[in-house]
PQR file of N, CA, C, O and H, with PARSE charges and radii, in Angstrom:
ATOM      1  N   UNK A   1     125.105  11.169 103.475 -0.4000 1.5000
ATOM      2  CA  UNK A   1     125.052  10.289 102.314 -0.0000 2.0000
ATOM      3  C   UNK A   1     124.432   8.940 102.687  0.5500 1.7000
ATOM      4  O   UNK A   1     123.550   8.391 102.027 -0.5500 1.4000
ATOM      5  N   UNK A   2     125.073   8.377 104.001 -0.4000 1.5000
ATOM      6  CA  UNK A   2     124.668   6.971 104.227 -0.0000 2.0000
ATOM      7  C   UNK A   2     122.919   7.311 104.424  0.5500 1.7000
ATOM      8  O   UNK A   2     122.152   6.599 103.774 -0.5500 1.4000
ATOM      9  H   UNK A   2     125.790   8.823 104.537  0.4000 1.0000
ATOM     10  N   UNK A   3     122.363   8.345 105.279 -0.4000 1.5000
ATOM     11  CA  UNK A   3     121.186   8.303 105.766 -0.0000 2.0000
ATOM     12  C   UNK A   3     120.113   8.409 104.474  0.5500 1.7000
ATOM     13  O   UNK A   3     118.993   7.900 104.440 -0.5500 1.4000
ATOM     14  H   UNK A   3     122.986   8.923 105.806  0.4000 1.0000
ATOM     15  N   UNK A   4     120.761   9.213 103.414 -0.4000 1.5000
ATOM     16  CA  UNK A   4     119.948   9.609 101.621 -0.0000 2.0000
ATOM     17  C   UNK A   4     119.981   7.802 101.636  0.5500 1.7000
ATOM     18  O   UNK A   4     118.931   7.204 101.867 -0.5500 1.4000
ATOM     19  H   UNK A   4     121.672   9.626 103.441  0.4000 1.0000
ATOM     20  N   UNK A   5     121.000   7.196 101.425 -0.4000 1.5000
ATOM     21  CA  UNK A   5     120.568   6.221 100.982 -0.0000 2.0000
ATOM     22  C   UNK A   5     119.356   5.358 101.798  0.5500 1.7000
ATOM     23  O   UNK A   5     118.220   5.113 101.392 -0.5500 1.4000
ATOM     24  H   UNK A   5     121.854   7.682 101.238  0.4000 1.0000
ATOM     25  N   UNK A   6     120.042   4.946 103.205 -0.4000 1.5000
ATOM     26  CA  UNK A   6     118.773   4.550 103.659 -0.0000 2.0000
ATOM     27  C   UNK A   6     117.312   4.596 103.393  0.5500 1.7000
ATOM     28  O   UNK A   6     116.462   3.708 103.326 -0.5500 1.4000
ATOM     29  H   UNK A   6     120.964   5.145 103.535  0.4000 1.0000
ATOM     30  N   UNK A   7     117.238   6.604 103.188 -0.4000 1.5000
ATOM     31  CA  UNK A   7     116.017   6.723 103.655 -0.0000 2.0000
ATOM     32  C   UNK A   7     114.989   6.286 101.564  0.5500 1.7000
ATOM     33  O   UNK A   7     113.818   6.091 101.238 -0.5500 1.4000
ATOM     34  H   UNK A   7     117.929   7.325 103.242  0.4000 1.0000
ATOM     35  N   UNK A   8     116.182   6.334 100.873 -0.4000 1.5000
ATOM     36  CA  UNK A   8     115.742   5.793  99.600 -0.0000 2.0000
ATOM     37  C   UNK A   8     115.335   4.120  99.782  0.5500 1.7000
ATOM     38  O   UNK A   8     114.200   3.740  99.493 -0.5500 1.4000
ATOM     39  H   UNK A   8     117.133   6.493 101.138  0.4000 1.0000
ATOM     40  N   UNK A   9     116.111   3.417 100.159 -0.4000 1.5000
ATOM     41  CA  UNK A   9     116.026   2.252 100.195 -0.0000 2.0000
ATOM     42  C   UNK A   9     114.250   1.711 100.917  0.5500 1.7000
ATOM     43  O   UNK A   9     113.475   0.835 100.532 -0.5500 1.4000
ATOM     44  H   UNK A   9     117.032   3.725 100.394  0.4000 1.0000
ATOM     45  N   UNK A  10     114.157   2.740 102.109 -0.4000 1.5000
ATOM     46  CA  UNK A  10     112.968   2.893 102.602 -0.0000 2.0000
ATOM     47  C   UNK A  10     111.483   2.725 102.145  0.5500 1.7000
ATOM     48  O   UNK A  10     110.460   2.062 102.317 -0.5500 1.4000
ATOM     49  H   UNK A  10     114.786   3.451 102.421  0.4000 1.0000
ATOM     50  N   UNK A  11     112.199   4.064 101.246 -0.4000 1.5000
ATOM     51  CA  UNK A  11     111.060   4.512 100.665 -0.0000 2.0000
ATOM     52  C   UNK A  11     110.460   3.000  99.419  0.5500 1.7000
ATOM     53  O   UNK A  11     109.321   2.556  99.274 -0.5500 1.4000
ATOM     54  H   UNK A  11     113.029   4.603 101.106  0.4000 1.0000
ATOM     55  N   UNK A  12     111.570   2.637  98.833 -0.4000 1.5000
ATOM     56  CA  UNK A  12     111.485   1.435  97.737 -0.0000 2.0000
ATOM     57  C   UNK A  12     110.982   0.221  98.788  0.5500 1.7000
ATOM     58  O   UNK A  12     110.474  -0.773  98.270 -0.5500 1.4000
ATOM     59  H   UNK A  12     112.495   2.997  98.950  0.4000 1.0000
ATOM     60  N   UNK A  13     111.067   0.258  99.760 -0.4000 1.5000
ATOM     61  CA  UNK A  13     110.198  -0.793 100.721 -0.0000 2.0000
ATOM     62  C   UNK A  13     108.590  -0.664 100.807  0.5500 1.7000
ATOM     63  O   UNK A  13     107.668  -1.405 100.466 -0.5500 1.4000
ATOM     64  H   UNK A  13     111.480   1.066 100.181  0.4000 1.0000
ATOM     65  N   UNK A  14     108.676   0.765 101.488 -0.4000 1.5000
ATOM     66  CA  UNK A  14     107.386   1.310 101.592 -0.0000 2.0000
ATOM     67  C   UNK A  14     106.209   1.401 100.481  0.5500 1.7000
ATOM     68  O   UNK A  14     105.007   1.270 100.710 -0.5500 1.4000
ATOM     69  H   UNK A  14     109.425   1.367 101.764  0.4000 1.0000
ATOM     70  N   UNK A  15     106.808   1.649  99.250 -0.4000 1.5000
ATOM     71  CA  UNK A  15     106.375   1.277  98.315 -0.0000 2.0000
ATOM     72  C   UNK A  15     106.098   0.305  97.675  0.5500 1.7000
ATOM     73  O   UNK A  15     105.480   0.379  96.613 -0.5500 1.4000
ATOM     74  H   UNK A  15     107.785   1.755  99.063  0.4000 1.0000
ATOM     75  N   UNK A  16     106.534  -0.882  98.240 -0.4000 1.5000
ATOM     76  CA  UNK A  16     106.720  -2.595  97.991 -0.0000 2.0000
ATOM     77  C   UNK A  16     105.277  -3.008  99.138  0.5500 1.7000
ATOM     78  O   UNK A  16     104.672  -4.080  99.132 -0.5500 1.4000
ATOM     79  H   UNK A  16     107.036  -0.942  99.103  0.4000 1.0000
ATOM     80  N   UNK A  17     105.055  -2.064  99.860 -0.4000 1.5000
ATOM     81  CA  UNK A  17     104.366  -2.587 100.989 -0.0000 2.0000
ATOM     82  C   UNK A  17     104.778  -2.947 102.361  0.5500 1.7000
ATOM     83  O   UNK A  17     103.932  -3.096 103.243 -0.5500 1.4000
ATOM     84  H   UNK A  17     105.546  -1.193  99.864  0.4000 1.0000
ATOM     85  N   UNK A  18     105.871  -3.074 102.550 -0.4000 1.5000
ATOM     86  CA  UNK A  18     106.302  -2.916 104.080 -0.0000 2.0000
ATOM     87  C   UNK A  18     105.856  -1.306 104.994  0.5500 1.7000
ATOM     88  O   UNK A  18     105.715  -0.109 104.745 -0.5500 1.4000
ATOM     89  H   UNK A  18     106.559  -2.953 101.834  0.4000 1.0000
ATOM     90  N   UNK A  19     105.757  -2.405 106.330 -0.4000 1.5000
ATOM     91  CA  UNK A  19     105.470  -0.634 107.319 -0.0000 2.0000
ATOM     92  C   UNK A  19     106.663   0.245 107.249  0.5500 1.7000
ATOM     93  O   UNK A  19     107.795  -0.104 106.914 -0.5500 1.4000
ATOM     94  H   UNK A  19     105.871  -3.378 106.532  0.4000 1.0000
ATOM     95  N   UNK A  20     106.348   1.196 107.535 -0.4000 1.5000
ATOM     96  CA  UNK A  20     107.320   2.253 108.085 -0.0000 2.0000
ATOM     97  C   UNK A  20     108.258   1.466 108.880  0.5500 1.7000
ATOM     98  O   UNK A  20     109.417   1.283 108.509 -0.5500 1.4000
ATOM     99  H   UNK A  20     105.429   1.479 107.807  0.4000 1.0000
ATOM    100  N   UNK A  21     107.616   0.836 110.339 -0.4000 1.5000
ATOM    101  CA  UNK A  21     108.273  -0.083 111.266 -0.0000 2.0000
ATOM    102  C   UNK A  21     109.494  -0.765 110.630  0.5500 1.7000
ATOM    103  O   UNK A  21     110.714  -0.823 110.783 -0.5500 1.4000
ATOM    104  H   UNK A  21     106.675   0.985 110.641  0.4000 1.0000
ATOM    105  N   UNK A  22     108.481  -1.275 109.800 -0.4000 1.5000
ATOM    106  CA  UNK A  22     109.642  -2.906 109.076 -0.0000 2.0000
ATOM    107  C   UNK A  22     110.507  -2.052 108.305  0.5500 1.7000
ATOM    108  O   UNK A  22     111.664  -2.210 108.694 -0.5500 1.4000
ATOM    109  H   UNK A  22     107.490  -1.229 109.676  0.4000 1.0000
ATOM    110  N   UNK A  23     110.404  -1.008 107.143 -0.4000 1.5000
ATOM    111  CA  UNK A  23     111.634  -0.422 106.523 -0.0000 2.0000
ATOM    112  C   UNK A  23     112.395   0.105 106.956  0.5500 1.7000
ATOM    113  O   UNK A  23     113.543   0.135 106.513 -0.5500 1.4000
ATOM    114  H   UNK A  23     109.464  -0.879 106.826  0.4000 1.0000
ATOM    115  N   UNK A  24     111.866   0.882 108.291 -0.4000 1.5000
ATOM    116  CA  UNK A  24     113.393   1.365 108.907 -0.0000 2.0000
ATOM    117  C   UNK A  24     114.501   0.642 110.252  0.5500 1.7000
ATOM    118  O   UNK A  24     115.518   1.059 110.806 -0.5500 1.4000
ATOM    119  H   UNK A  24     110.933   0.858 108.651  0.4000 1.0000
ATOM    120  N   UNK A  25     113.534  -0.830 110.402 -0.4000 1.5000
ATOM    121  CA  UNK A  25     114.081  -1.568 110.868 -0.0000 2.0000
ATOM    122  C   UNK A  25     115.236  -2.456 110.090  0.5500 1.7000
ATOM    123  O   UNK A  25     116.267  -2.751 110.694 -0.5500 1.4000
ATOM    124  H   UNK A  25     112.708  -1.168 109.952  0.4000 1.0000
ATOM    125  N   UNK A  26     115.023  -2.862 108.744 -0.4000 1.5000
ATOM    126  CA  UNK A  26     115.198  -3.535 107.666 -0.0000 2.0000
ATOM    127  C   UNK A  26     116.690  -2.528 107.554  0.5500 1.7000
ATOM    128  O   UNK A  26     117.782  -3.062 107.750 -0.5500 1.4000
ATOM    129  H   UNK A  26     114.185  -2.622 108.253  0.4000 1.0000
ATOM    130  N   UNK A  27     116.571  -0.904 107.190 -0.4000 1.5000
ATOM    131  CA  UNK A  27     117.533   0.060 106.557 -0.0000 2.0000
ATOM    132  C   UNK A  27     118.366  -0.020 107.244  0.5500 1.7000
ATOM    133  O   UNK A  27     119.459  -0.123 106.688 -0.5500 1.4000
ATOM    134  H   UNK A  27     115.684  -0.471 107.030  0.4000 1.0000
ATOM    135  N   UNK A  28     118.369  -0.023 108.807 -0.4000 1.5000
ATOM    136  CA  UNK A  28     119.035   0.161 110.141 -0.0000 2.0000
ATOM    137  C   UNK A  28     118.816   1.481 110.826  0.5500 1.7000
ATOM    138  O   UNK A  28     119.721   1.971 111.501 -0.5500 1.4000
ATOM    139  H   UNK A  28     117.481   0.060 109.259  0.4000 1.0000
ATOM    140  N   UNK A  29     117.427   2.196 110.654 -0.4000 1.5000
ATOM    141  CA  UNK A  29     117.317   3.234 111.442 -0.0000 2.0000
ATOM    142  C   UNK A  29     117.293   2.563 112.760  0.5500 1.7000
ATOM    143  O   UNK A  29     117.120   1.345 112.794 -0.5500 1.4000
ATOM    144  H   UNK A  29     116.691   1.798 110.105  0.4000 1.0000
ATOM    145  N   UNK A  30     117.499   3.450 114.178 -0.4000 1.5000
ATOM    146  CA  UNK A  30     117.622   2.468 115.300 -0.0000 2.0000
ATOM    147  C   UNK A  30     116.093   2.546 115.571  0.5500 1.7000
ATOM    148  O   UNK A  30     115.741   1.644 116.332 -0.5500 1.4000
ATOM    149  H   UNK A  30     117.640   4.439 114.150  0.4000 1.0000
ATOM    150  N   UNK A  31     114.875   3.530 115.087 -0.4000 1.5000
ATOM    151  CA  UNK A  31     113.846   3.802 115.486 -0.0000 2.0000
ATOM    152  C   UNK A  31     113.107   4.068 114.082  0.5500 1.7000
ATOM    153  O   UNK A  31     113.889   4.176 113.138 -0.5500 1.4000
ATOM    154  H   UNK A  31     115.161   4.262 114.470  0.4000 1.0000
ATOM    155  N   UNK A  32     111.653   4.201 113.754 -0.4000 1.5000
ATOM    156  CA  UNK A  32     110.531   4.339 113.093 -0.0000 2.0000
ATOM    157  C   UNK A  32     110.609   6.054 112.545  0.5500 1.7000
ATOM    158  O   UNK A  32     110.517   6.617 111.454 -0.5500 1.4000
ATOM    159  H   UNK A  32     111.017   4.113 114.521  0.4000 1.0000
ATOM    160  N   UNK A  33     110.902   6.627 114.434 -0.4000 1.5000
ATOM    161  CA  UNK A  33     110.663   8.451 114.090 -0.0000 2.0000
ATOM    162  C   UNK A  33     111.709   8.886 113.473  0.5500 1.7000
ATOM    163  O   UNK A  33     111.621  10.073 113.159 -0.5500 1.4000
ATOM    164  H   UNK A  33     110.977   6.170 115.321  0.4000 1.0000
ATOM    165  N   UNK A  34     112.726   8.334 113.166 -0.4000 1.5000
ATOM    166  CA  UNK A  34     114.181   8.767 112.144 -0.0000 2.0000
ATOM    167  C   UNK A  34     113.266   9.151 110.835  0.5500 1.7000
ATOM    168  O   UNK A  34     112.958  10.209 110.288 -0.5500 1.4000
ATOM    169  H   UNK A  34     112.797   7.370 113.421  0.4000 1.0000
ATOM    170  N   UNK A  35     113.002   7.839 110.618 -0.4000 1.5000
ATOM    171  CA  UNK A  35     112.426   7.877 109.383 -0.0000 2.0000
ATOM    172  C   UNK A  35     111.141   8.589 108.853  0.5500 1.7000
ATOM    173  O   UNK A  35     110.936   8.800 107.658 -0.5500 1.4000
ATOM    174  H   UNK A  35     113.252   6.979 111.062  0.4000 1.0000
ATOM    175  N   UNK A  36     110.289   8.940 109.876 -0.4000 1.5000
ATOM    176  CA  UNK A  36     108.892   9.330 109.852 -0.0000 2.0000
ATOM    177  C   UNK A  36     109.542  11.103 109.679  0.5500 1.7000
ATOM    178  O   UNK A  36     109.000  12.005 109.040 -0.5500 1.4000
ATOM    179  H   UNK A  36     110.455   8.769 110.847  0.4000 1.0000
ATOM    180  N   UNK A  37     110.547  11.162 110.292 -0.4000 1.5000
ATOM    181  CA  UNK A  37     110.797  12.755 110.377 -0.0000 2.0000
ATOM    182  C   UNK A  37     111.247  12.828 108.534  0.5500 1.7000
ATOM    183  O   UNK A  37     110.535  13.553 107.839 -0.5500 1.4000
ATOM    184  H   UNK A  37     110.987  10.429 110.811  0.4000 1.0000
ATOM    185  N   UNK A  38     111.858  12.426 108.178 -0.4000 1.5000
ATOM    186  CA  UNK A  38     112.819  12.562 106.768 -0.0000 2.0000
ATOM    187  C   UNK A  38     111.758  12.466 105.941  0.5500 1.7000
ATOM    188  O   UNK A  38     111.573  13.416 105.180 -0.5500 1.4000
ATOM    189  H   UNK A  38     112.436  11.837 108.742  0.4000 1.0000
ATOM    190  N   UNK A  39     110.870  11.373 105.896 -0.4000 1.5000
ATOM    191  CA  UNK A  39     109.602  11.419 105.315 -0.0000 2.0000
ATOM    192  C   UNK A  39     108.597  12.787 105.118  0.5500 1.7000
ATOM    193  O   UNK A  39     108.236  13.363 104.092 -0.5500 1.4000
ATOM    194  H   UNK A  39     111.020  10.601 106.514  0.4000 1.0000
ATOM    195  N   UNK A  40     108.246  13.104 106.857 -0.4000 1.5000
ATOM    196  CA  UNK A  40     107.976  14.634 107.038 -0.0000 2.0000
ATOM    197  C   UNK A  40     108.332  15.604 106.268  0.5500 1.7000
ATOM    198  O   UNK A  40     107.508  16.247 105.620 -0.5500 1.4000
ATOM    199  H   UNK A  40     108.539  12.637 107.691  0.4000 1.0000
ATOM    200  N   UNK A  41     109.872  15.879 106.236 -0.4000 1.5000
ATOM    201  CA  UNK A  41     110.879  16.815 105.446 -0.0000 2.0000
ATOM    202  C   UNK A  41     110.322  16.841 104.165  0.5500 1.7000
ATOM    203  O   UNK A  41     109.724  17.857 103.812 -0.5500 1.4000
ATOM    204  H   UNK A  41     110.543  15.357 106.763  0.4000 1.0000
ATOM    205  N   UNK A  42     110.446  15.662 103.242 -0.4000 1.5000
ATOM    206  CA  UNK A  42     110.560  15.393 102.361 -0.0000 2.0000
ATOM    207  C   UNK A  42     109.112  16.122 101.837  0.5500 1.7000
ATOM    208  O   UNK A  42     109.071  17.188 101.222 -0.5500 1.4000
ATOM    209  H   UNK A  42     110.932  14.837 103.530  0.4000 1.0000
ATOM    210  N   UNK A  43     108.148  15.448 102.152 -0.4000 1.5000
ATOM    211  CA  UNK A  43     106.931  16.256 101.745 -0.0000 2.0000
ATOM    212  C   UNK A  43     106.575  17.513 102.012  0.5500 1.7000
ATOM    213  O   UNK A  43     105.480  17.822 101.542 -0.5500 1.4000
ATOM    214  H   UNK A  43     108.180  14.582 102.652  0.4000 1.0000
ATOM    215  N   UNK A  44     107.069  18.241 102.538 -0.4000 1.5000
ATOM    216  CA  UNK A  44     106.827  19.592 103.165 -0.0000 2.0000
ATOM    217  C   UNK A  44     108.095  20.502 102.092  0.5500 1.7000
ATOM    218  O   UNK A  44     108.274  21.711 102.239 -0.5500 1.4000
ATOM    219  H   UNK A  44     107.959  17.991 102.920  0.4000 1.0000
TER
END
């Protein structure tokens, strides 16, 4: 649940224009590839 939200919150960054870097730094992923993977998922 906590990570859905994150990776939403993300995405509403990413879409604002922040990097990948900065949104999942911003969400509290501890790393970029957390997020790059869920992203992955997501489109596939």
């Amino acid at each position: 649940m906590r990570q859905a939200l994150r990776s939403e919150r993300a995405e509403a960054l990413i879409g604002a224009g922040e990097s990948v870097e900065r949104a999942s730094h911003v969400v509290g992923f501890g790393d970029a590839r957390m997020l790059r993977r869920l992203r992955a998922r997501g489109a596939g």
